[in-house]
C-alpha positions as CSV (number, residue, x, y, z in Angstrom):
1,X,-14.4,14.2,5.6
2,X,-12.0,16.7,4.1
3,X,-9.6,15.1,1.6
4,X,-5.6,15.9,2.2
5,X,-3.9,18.0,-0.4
6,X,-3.4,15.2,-2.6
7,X,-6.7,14.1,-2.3
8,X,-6.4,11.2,0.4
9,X,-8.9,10.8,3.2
10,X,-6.1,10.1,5.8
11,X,-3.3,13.1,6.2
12,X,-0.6,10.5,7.1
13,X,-1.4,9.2,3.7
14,X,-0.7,12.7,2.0
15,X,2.2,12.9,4.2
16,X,3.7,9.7,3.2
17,X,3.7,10.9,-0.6
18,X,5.0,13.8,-0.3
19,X,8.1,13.1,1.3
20,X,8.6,9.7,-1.3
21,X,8.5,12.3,-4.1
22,X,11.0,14.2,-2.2
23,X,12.9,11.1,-1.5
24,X,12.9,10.1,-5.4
25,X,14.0,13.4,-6.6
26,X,14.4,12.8,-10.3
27,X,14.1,9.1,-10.1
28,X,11.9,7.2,-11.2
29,X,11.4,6.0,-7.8
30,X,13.0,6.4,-4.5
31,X,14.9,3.1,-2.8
32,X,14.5,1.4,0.6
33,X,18.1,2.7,0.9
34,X,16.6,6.5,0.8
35,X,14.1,5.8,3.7
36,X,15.1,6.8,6.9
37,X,12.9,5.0,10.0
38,X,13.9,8.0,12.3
39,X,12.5,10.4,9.5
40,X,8.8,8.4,9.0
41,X,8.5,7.5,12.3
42,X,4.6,9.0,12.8
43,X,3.7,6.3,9.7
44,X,5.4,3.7,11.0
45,X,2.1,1.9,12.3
46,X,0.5,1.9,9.0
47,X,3.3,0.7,6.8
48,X,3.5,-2.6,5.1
49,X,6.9,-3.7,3.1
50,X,5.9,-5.9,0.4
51,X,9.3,-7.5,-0.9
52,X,9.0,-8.6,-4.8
53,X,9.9,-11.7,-6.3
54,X,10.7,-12.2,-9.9
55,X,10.1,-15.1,-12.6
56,X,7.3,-15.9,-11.0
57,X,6.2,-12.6,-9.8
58,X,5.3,-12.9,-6.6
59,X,4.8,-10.3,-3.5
60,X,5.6,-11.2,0.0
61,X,4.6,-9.3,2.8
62,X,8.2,-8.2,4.9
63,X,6.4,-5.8,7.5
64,X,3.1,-5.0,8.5
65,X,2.6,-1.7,10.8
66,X,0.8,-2.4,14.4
67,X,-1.9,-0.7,13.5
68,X,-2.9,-3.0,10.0
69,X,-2.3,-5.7,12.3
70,X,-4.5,-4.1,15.3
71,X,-7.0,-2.9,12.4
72,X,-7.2,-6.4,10.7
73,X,-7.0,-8.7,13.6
74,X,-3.9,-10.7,12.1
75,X,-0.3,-10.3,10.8
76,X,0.9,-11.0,7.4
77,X,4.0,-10.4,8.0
78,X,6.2,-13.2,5.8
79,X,3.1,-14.4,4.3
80,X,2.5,-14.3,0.2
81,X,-0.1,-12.4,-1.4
82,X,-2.7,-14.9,-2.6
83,X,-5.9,-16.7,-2.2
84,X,-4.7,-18.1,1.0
85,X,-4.6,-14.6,2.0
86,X,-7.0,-12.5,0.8
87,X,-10.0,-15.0,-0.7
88,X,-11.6,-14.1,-3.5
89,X,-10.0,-10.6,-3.4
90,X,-6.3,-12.0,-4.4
91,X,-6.2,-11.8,-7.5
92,X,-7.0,-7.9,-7.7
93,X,-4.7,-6.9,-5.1
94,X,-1.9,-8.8,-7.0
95,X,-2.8,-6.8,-9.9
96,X,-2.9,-3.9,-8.4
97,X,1.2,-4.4,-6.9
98,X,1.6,-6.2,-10.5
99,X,0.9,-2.6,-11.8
100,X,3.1,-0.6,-8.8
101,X,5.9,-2.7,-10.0
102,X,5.4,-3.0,-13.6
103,X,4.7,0.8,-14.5
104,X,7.2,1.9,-11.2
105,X,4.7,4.5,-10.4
106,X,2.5,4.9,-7.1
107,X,-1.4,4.3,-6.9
108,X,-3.8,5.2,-4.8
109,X,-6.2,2.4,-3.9
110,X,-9.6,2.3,-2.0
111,X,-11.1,-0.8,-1.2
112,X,-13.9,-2.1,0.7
113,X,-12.7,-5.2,2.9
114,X,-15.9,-7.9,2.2
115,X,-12.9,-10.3,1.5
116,X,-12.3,-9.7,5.3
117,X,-14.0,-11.1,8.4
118,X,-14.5,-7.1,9.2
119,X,-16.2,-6.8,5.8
120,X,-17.8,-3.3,7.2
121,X,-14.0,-1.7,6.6
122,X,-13.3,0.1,3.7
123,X,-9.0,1.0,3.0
124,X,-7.4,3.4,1.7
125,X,-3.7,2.8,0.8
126,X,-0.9,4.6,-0.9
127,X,1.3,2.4,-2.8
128,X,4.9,3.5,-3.8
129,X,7.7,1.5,-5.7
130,X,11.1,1.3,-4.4
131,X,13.8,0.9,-6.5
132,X,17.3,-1.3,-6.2
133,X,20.5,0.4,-7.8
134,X,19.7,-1.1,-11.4
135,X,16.0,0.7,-11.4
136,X,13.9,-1.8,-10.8
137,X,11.3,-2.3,-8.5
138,X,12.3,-4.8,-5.5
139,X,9.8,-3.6,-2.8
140,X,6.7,-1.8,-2.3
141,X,5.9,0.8,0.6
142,X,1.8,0.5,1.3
143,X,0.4,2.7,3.9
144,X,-3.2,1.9,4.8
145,X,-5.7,3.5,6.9
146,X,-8.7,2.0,7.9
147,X,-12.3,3.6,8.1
148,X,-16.3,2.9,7.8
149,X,-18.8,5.3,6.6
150,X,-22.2,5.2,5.2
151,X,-20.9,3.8,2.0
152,X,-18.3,1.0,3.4
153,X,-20.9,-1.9,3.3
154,X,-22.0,-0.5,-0.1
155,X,-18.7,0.4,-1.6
156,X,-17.2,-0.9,-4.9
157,X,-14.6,-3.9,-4.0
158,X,-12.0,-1.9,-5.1
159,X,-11.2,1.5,-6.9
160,X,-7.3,1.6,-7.8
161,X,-5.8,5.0,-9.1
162,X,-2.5,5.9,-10.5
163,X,-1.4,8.7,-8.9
164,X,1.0,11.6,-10.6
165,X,4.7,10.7,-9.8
């Protein structure tokens, strides 16, 4: 499969970055505030709004795209990232947002699902920080696409990259 210009397997993906770092200008981050629905309205389906929670951290799924939920065969949408949630996988996916919001840069995650009843899926997501007026991170914007390929049922767990902001 040909790889997008910044090297996701999914164009809506490449899409999605591009017009965040256009959104953020020279921020460190673009805001929910920037986003305009009319304006991603093609990624809409595969969009997930994470709120986040301070002291604890925590991460608390605000909107999941029909497609995740068509995709995973359930919606998460108000539900807390945890163990409850994603099994054994919890604690790497909270990492993973742990690092969106601690270092306010976007990652790039790939991820086969054997947390998941559909344990043949593999995911790729894009992972961008949103910022509130003060700088600091109060949401994520995930986009995740879902495929299988020869490698899914053999794929590491999960391979998270920081991407170049």
């Amino acid at each position: 499969m040909d790889m997008g210009a910044n090297g996701f397997r999914d164009p809506r993906l490449d899409w999605l970055y591009s017009y965040w770092l256009r959104k953020r200008g020279d921020r460190r981050a673009a805001s929910r505030g920037d986003l305009a629905p009319s304006e991603i309205k093609p990624v809409l389906p595969i969009l997930n709004l994470i709120d986040v929670r301070r002291e604890p951290l925590g991460f608390r799924h605000r909107l999941v795209g029909t497609e995740i939920v068509e995709r995973l065969g359930r919606d998460a949408t108000g539900c807390w990232v945890g163990s409850a949630l994603y099994g054994p996988a919890w604690q790497d996916i909270f990492d993973g947002l742990r690092a969106v919001t601690e270092e306010v840069r976007p990652y790039r995650r790939v991820a086969h699902l054997d947390w998941h009843v559909r344990h043949w899926l593999s995911m790729e997501s894009l992972e961008l920080p949103l910022i509130d007026g003060e700088g600091e991170v109060n949401m994520i914007l995930r986009a995740a696409s879902y495929f299988t390929d020869a490698q899914s049922a053999t794929r590491e767990r999960c391979i998270v990259t920081p991407l170049a902001a």
